[in-house]
C-alpha positions, 0 to 999 in steps of 0.5 A: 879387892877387885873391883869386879867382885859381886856383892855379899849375898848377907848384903842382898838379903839386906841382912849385912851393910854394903858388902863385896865378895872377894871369893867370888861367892865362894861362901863355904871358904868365907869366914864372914859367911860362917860368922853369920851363919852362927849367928842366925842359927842363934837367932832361930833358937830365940824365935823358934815359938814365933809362929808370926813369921810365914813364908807362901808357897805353892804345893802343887800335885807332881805329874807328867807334865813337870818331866820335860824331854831332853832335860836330865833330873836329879833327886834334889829337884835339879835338872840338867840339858845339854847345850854343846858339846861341852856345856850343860844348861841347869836349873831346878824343877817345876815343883821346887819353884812352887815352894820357892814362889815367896823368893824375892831374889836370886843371887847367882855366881858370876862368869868364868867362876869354878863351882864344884859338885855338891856345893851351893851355886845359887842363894834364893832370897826368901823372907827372912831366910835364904836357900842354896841350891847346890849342884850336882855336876861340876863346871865353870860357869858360861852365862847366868840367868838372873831373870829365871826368877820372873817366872817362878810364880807364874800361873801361865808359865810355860817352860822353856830351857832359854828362860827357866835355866839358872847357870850355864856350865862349861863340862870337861867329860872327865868332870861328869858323872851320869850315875845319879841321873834319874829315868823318867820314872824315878823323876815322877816316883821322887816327886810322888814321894815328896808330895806325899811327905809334904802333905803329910807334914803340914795335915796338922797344920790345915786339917787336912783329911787322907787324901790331902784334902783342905777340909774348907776347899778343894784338894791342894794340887793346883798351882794356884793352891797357896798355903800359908806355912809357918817360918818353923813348918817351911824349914822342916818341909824344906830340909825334908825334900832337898838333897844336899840343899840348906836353908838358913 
């Protein structure tokens, strides 16, 4: 094994013992990956009536402020930014990280490593769980940004590509492919769309009224609106709003 390979995610999540990676992160060819995997969707079947475990997050009204100029968007809540002629920022938008605010890690891939569109380039280590986020464009990764996460949940924050961006991908032009690209407009309609799911989705859980209103407060479209939802309520709200993501 080299020496150089990074640690297990099951590890950085505490779940495994010590544990390095020979593939590099490479979970999708793991067979140690896909043996845990079975294992905690056994035991979500064990635990799906414990309403005990909860995760935080932050459901925030979609607007034109998340939309920033120069940073291309996908449906599953990813954006890219072109750096140089052959490498491309990416990250994910403002509203994901209001759900993700309860993340207490993030693993990403080391440098010179191949990821390939639609596979997981990111693992976010929530309480008990772990998200992948998956990208939508090729390429081998330049640098990579493990402070990204600093500012997640911030109140003040304010974007800036050199801080918010998770990994730096080096592009061929034949490996790119512009046709899942988002306007503007279908960036914001995506996220009204989203919002208005999410609402939907936990009204029962908070007593909210037609408007997404908490019946003892105000609406919750502030960023500092936390809502405390089930582990069960979480993973339906995530599975529903992402795209090509997984949550385990």
């Amino acid at each position: 094994m080299n020496i150089s390979s990074p640690l297990c995610i099951w590890s950085e999540v505490g779940i495994a013992g010590y544990k390095l990676c020979p593939l590099h992160l490479d979970c999708e060819s793991c067979e140690f990956h896909r043996q845990m995997l079975s294992e905690r969707e056994a035991d979500h079947i064990v635990e799906a009536s414990d309403d005990v475990r909860s995760v935080d997050i932050s459901l925030m009204q979609p607007g034109d402020g998340m939309f920033h100029p120069g940073c291309q968007y996908y449906k599953g809540h990813t954006w890219i930014r072109k750096n140089s002629y052959d490498s491309y920022f990416l990250g994910i938008d403002s509203w994901l990280k209001g759900l993700l605010v309860s993340a207490n890690q993030l693993v990403l891939p080391m440098t010179d490593v191949k990821v390939q569109a639609g596979e997981c380039f990111a693992w976010v280590m929530l309480p008990r769980s772990i998200f992948y986020i998956c990208t939508p464009i090729s390429g081998v990764v330049k640098t990579a940004n493990k402070d990204a996460i600093r500012y997640w949940a911030s109140d003040e924050h304010e974007f800036a590509v050199e801080n918010d961006y998770l990994i730096e991908l080096n592009v061929q032009s034949e490996d790119f492919d512009s046709s899942k690209l988002l306007t503007k407009q279908e960036f914001l309609e995506n996220l009204e769309r989203d919002f208005a799911s999410s609402v939907e989705l936990i009204r029962d859980e908070y007593s909210l009224d037609q408007n997404g209103t908490l019946q003892n407060g105000g609406p919750i479209k502030a960023i500092d609106k936390r809502i405390e939802l089930p582990m069960k309520v979480f993973t339906k709200l995530i599975e529903h709003i992402s795209v090509g993501h997984r949550l385990i």
